[in-house]
N, CA, C and O of each residue as an XYZ file, in Angstrom:
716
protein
N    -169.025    -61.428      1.283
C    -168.304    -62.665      1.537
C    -167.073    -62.383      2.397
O    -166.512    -61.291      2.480
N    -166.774    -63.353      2.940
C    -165.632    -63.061      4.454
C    -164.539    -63.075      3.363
O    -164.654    -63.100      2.138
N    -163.333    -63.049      4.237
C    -161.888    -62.735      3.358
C    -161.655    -64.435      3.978
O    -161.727    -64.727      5.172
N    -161.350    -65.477      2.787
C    -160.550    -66.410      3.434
C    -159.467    -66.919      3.004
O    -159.293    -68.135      2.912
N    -158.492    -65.917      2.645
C    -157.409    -65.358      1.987
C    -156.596    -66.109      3.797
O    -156.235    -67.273      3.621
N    -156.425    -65.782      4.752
C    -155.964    -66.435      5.471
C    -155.533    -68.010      5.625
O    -154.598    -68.558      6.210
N    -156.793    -68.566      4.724
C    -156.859    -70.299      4.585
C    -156.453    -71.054      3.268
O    -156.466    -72.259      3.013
N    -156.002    -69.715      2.335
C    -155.131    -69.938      0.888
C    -155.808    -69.781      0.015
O    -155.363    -70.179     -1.062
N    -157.341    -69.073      0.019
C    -158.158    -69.172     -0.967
C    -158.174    -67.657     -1.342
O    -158.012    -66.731     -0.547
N    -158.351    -67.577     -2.401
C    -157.881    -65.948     -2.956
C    -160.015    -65.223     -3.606
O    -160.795    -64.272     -3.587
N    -159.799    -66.725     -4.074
C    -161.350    -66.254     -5.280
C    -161.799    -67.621     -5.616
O    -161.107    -68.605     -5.876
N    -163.660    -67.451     -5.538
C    -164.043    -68.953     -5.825
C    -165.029    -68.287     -7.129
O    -165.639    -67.222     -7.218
N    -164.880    -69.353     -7.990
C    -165.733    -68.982     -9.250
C    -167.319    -68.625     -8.658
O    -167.637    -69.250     -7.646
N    -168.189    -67.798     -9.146
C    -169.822    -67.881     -8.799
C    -170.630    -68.948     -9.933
O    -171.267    -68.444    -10.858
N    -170.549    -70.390     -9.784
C    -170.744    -71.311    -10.675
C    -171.201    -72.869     -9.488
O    -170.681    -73.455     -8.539
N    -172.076    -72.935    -10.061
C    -172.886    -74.269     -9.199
C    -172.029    -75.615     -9.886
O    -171.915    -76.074    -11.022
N    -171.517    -75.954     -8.571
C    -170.719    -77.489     -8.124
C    -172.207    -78.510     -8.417
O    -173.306    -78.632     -7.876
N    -171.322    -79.258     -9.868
C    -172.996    -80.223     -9.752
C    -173.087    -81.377     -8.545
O    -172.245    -82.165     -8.112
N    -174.330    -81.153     -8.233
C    -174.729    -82.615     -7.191
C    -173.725    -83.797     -7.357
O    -172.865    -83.798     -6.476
N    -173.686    -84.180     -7.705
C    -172.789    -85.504     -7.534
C    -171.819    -85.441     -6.920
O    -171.672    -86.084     -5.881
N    -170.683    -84.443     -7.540
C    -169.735    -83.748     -6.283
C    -169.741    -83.587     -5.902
O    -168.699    -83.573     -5.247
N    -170.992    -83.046     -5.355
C    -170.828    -82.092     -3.873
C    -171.282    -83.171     -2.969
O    -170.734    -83.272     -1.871
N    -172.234    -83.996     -3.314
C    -172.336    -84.956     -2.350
C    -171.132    -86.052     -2.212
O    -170.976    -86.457     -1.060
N    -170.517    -86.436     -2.904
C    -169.372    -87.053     -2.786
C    -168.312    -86.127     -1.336
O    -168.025    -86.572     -0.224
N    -167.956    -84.735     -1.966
C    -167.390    -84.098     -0.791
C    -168.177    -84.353      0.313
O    -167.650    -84.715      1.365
N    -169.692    -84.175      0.184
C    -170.086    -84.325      2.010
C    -169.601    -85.049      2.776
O    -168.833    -84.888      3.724
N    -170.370    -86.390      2.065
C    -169.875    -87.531      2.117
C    -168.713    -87.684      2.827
O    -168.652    -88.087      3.989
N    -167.349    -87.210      1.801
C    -166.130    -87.494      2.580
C    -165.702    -87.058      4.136
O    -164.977    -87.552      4.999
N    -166.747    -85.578      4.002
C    -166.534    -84.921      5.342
C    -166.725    -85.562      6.739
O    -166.072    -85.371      7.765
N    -168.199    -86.681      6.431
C    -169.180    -87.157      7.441
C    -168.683    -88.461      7.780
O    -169.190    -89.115      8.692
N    -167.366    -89.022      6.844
C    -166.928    -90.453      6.643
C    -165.682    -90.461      7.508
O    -165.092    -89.418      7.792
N    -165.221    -91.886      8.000
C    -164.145    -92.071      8.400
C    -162.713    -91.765      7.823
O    -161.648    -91.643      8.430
N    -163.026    -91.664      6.296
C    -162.176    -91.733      5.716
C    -160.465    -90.402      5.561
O    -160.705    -89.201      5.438
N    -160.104    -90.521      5.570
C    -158.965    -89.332      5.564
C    -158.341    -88.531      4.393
O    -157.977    -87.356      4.340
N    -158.326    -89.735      3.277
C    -158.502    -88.527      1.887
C    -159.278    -88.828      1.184
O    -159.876    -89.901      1.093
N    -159.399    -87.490      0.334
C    -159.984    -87.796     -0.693
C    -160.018    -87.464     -1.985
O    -160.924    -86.652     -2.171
N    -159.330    -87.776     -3.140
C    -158.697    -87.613     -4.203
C    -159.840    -87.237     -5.262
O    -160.922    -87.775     -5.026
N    -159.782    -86.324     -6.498
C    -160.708    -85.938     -6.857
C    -159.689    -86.586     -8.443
O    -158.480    -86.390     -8.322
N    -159.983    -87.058     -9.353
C    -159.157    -86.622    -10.557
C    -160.030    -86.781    -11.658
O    -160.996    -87.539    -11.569
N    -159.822    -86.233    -12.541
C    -160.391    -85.980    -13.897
C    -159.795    -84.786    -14.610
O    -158.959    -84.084    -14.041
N    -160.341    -84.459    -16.245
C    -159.397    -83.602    -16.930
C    -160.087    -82.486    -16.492
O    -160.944    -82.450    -15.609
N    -159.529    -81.302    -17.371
C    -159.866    -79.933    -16.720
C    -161.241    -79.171    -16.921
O    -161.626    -78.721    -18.000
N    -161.571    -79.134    -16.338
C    -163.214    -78.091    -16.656
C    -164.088    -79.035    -15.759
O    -165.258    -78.816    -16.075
N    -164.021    -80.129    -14.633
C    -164.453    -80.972    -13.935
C    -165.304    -80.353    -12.732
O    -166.277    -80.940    -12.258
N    -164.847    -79.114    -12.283
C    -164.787    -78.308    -10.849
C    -164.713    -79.075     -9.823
O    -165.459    -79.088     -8.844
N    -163.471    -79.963    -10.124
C    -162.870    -80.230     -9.145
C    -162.597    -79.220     -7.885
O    -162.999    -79.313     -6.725
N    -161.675    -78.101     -8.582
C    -161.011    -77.129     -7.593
C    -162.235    -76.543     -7.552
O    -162.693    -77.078     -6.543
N    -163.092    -75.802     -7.959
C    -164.223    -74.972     -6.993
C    -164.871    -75.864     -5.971
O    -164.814    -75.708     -4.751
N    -165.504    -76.832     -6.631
C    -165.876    -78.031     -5.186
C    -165.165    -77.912     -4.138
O    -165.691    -77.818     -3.029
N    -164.106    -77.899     -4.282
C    -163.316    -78.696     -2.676
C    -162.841    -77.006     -2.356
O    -162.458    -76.907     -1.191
N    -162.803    -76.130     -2.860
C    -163.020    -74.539     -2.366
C    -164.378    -74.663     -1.793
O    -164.463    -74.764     -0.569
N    -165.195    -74.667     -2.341
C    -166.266    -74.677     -1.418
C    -166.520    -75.182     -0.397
O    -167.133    -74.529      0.448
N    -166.114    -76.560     -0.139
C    -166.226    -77.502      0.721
C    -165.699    -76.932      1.825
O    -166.148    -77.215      2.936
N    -164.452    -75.862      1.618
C    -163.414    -75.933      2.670
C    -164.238    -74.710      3.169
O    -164.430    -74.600      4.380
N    -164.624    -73.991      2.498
C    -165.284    -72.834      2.846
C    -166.611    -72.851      3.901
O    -166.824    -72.074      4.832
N    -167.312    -73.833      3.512
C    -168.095    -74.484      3.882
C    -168.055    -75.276      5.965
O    -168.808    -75.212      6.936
N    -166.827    -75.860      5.677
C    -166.378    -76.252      6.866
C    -165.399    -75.194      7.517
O    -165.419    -75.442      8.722
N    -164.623    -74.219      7.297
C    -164.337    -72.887      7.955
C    -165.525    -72.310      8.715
O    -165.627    -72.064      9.917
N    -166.466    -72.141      7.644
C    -168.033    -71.278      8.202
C    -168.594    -71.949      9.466
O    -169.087    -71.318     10.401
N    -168.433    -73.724      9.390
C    -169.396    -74.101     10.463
C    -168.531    -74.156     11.756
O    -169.052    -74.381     12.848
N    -167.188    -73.943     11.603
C    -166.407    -73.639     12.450
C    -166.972    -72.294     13.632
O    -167.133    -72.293     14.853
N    -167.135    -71.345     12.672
C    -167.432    -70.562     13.223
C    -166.439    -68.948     12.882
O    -166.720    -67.759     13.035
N    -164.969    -69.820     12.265
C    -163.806    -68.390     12.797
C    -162.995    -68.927     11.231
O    -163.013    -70.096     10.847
N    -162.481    -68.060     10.667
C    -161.605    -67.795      9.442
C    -160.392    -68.144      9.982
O    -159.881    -67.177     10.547
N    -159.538    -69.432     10.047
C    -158.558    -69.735     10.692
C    -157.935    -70.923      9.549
O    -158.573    -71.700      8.838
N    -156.666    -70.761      9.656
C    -155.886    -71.682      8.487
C    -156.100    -72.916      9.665
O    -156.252    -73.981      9.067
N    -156.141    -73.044     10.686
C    -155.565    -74.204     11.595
C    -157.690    -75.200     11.358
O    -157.837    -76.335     11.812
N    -158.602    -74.648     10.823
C    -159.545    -75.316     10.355
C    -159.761    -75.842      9.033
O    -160.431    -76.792      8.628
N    -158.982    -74.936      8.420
C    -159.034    -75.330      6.806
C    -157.792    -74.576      5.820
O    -157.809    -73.353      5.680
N    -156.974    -75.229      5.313
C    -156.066    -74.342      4.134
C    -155.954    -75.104      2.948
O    -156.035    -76.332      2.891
N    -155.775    -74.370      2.049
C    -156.067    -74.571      0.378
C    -154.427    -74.184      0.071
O    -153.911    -73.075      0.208
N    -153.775    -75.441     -0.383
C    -152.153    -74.563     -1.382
C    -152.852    -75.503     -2.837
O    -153.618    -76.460     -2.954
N    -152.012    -74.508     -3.887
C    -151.640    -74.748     -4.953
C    -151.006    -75.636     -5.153
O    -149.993    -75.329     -4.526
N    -150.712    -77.087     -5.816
C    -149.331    -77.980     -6.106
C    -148.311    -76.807     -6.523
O    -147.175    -76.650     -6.074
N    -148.734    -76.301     -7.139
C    -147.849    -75.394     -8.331
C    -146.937    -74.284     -7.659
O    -146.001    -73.661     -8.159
N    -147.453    -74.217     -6.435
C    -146.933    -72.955     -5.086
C    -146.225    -74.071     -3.961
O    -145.656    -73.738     -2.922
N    -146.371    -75.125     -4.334
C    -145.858    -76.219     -3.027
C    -144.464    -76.156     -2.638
O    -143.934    -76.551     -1.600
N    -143.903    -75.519     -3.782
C    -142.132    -75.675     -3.444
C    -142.075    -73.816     -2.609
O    -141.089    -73.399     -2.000
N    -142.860    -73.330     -2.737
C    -142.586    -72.382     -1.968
C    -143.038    -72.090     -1.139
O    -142.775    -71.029     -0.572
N    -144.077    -73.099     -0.667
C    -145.003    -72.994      0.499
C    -144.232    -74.430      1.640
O    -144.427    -74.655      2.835
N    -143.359    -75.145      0.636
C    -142.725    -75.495      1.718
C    -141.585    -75.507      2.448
O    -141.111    -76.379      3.177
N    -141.118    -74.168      2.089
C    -139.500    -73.221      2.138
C    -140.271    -72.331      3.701
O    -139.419    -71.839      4.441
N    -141.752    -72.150      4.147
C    -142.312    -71.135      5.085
C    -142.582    -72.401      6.340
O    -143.269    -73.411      6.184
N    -141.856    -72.018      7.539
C    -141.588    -73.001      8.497
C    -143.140    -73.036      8.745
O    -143.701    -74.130      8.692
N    -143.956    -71.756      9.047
C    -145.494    -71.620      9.835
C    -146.138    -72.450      8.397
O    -146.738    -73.501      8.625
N    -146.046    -72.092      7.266
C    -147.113    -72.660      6.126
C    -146.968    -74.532      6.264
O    -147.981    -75.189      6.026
N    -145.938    -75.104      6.572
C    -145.739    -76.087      6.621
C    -146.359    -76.857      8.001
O    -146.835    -77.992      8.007
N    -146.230    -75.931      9.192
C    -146.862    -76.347     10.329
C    -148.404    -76.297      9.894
O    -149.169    -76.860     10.676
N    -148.871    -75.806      8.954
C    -150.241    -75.704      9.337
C    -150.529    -76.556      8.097
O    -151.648    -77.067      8.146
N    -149.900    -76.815      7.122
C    -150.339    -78.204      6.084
C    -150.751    -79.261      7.180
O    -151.888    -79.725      7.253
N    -149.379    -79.704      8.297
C    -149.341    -80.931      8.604
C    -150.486    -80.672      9.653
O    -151.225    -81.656      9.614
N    -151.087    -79.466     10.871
C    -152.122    -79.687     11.637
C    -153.348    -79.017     11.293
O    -154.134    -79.007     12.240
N    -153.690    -78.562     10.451
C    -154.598    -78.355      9.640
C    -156.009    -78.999      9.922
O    -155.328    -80.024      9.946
N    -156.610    -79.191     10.032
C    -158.092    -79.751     10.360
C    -158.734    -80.595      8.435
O    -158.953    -81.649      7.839
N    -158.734    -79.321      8.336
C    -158.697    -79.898      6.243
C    -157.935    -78.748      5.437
O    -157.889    -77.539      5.210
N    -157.424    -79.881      5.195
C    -155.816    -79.768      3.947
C    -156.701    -80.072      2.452
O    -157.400    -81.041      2.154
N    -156.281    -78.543      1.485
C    -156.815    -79.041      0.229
C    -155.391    -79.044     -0.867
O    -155.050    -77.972     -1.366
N    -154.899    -79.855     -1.067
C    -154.207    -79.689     -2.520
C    -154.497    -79.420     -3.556
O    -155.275    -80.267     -3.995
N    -154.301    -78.690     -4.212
C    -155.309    -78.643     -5.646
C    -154.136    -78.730     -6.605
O    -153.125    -78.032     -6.535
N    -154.377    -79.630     -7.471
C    -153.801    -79.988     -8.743
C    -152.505    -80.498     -8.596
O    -151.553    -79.841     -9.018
N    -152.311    -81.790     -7.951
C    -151.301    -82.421     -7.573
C    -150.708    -82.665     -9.081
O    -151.360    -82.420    -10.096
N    -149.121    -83.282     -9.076
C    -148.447    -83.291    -10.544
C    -147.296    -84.185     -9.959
O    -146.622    -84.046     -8.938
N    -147.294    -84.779    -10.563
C    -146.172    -85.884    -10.273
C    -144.488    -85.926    -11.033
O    -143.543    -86.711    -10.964
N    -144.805    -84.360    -11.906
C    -143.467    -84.432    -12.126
C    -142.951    -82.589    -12.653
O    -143.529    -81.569    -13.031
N    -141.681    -82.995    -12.400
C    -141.168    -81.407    -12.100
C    -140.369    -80.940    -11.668
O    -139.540    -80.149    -12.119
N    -140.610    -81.668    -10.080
C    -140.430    -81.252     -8.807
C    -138.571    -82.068     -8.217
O    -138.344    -83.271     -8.341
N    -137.642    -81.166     -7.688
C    -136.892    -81.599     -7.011
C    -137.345    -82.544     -5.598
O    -138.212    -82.143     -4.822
N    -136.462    -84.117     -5.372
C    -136.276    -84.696     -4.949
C    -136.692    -84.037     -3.196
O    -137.222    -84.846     -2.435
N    -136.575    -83.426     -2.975
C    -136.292    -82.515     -1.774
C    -137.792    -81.664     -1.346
O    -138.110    -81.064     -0.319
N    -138.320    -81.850     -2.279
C    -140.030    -81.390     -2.246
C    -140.719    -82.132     -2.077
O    -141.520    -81.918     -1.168
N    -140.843    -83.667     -2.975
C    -141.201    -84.758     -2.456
C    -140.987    -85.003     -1.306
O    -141.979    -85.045     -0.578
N    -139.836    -85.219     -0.783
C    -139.468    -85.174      0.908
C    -140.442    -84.784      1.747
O    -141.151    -85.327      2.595
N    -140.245    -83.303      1.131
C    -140.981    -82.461      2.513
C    -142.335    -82.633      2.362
O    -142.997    -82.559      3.397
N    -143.163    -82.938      0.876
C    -144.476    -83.225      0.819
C    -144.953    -84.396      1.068
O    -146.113    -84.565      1.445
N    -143.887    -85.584      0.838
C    -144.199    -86.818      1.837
C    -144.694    -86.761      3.439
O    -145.684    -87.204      4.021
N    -143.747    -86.146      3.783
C    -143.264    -85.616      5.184
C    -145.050    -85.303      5.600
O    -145.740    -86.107      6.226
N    -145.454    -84.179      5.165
C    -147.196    -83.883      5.659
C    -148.032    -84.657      5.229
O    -149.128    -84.156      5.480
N    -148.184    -85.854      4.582
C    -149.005    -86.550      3.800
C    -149.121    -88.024      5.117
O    -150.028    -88.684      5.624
N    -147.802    -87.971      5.196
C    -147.849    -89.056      6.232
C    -148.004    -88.811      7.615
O    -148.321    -89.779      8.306
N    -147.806    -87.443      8.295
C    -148.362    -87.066      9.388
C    -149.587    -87.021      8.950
O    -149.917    -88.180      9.201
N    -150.570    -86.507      8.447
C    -151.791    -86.358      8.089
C    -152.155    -88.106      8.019
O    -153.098    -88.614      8.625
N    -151.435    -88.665      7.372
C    -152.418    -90.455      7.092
C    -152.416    -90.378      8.688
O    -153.418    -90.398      9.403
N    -150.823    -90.270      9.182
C    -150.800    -90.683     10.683
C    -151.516    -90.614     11.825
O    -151.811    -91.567     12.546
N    -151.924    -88.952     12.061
C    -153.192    -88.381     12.585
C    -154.354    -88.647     12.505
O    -155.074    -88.852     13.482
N    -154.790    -88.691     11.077
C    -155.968    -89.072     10.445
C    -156.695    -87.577     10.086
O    -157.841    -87.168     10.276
N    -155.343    -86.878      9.401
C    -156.295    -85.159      9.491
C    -157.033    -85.330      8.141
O    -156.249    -85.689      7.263
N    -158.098    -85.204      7.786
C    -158.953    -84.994      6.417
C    -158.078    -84.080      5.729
O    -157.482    -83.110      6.197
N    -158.089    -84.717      4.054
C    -157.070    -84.138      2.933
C    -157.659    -84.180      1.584
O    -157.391    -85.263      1.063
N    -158.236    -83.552      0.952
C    -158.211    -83.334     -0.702
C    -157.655    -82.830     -1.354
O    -157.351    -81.647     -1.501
N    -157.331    -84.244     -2.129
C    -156.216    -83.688     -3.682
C    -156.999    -83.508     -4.713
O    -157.968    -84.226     -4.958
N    -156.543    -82.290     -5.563
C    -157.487    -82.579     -6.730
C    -156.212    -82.514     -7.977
O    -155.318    -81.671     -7.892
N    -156.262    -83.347     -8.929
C    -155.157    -84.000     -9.770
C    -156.262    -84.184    -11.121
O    -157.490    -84.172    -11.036
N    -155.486    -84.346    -12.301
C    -155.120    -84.917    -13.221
C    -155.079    -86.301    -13.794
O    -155.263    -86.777    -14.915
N    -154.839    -86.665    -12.877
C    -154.047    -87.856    -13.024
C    -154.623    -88.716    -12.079
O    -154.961    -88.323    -10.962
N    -154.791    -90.208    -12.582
C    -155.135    -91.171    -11.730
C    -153.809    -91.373    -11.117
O    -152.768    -91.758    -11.650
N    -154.037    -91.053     -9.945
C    -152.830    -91.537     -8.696
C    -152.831    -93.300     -8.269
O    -151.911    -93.791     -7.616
N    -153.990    -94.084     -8.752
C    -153.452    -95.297     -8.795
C    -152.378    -95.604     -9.357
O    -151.407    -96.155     -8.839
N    -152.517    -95.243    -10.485
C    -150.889    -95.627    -11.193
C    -149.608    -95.529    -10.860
O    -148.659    -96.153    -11.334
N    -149.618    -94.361     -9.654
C    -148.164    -93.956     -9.004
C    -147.765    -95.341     -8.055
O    -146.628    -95.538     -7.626
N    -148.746    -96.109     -7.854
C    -148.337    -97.021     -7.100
C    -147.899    -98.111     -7.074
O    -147.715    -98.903     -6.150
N    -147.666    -98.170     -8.489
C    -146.872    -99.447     -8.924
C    -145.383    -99.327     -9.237
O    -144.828    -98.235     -9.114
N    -144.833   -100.223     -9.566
C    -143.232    -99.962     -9.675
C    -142.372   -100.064     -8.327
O    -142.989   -100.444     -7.332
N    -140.916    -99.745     -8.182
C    -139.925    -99.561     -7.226
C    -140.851    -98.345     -6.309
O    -141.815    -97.592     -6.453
N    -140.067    -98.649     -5.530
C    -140.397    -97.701     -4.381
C    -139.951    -96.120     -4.325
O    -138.789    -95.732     -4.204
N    -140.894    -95.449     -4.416
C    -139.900    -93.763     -4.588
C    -140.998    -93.199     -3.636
O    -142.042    -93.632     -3.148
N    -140.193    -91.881     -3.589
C    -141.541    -91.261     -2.538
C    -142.782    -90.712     -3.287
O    -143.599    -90.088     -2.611
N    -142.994    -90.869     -4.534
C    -143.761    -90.397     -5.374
C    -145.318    -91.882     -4.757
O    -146.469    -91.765     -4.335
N    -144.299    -93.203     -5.096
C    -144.992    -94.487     -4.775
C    -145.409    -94.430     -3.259
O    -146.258    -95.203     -2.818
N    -144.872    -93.622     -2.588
C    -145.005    -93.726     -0.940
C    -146.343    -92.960     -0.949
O    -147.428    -93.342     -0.512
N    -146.005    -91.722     -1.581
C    -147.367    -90.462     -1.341
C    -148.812    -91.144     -1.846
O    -149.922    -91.159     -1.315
N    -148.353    -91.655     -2.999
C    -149.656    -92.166     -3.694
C    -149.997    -93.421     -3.076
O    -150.930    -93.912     -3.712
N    -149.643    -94.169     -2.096
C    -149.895    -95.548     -1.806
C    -150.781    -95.194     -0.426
O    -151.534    -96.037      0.061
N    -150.602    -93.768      0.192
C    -151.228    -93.110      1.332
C    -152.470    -92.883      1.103
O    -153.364    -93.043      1.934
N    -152.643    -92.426     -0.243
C    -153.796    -91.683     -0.677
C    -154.949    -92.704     -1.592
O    -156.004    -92.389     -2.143
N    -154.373    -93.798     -1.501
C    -155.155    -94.728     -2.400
C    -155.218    -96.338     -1.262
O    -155.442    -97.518     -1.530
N    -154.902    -95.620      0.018
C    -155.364    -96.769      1.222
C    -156.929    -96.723      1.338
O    -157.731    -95.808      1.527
N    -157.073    -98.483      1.092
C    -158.598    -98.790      1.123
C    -159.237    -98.381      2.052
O    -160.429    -98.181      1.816
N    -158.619    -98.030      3.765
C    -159.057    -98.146      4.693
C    -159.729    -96.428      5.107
O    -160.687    -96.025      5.767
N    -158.401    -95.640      4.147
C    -158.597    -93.926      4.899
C    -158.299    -93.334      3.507
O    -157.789    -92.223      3.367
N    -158.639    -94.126      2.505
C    -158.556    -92.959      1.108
C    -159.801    -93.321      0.515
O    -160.387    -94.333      0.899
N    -160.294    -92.539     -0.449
C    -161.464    -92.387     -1.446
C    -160.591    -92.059     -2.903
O    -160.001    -90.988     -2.759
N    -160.414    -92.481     -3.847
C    -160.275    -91.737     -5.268
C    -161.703    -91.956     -6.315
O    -162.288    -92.925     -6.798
N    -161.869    -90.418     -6.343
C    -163.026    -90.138     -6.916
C    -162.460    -89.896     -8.449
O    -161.470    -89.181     -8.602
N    -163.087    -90.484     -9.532
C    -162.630    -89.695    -10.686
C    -164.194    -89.110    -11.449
O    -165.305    -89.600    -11.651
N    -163.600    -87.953    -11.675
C    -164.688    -86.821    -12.232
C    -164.266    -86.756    -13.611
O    -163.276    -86.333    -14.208
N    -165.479    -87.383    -13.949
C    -165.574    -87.579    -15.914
C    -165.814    -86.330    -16.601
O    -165.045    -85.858    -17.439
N    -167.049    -85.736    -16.174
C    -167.768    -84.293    -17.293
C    -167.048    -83.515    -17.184
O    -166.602    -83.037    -16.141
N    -166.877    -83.327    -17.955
C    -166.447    -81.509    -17.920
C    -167.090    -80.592    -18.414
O    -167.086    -80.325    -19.615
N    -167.771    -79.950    -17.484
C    -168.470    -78.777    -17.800
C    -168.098    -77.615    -18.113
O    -168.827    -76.803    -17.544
N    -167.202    -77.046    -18.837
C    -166.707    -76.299    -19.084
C    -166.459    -76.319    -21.056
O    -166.259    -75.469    -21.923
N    -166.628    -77.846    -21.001
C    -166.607    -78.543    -22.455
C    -167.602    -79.474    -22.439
O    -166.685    -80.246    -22.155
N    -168.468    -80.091    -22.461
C    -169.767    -80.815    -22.119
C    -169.366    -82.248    -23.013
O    -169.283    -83.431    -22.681
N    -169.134    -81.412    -24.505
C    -168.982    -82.718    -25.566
C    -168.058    -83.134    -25.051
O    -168.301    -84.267    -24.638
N    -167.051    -82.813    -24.831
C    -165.686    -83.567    -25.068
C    -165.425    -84.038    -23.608
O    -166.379    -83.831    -22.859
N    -164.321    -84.636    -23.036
C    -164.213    -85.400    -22.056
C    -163.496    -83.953    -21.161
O    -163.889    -83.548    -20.067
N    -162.725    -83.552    -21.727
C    -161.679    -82.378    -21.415
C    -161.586    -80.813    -21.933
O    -162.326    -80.419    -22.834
N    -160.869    -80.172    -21.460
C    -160.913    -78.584    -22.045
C    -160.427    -79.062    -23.715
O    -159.699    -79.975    -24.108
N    -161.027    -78.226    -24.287
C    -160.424    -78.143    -25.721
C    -159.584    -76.571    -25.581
O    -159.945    -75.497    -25.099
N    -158.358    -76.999    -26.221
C    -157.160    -75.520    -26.314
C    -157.653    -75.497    -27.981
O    -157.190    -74.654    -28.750
């Protein structure tokens, strides 16, 4: 397997993405659309899906290049957006994957800067998957914050998809991981 440690991906589980997802990702790839939000609880493979996906579209590229595909962490976002080059290549990126967006935590000043690529990306129209937790409809109600700005991008009828992923295969019975 190639190194695509260049495009933010370190290690993909060896575990089959069920059909439904994966056609949903095609789907998003082949569609007009510009994001595409994945959410459900944990054990979903959300994040291996849209690793694959990206992997997937790197390969037909042809070349291992962040400027075709990069994968950050939410959880690495405040330090991935302190790196002037990591930030240039969120916002021109070809496909941008977020994985495990979180809506709270985070200094005022991160939101900023993660607004900041969310809306060049709506702007452009660069293809984006979040994969979350959390139904991001909900961020969109209330006063206006940039939390309501990000999520109102990503849940546009015209250039968003929110997919929510029920099973969890990782726990079959239950809806979610059991701790």
């Amino acid at each position: 397997m190639k190194n695509y440690s260049l495009c933010g991906i370190e290690s993909v589980p060896p575990v089959q993405v069920p059909q439904q997802l994966q056609r949903v990702l095609l789907d998003f790839l082949s569609s007009e659309r510009v994001f595409l939000t994945l959410w459900g609880p944990p054990g979903t493979y959300k994040t291996t899906g849209a690793k694959k996906l990206l992997i997937a579209y790197v390969e037909k590229k042809g070349e291992v290049s962040p400027w075709y595909g990069y994968f950050v962490r939410f959880a690495d976002i405040e330090k991935a957006l302190e790196e002037e080059e990591t930030c240039e290549i969120m916002k021109g990126t070809r496909l941008l994957i977020v994985d495990d967006l979180i809506f709270e935590g985070y200094p005022e000043r991160v939101w900023l800067k993660f607004f900041n690529i969310i809306d060049i990306r709506y702007s452009f129209l660069r293809k984006t998957v979040i994969t979350t937790n959390h139904d991001v409809r909900t961020f969109t109600y209330g006063g206006v914050s940039l939390k309501q700005r990000i999520a109102s991008r990503l849940c546009d009828i015209n250039l968003g998809v929110v997919y929510e992923v029920k099973n969890s295969y990782r726990n079959p019975k239950g809806g979610g991981a059991e701790w």
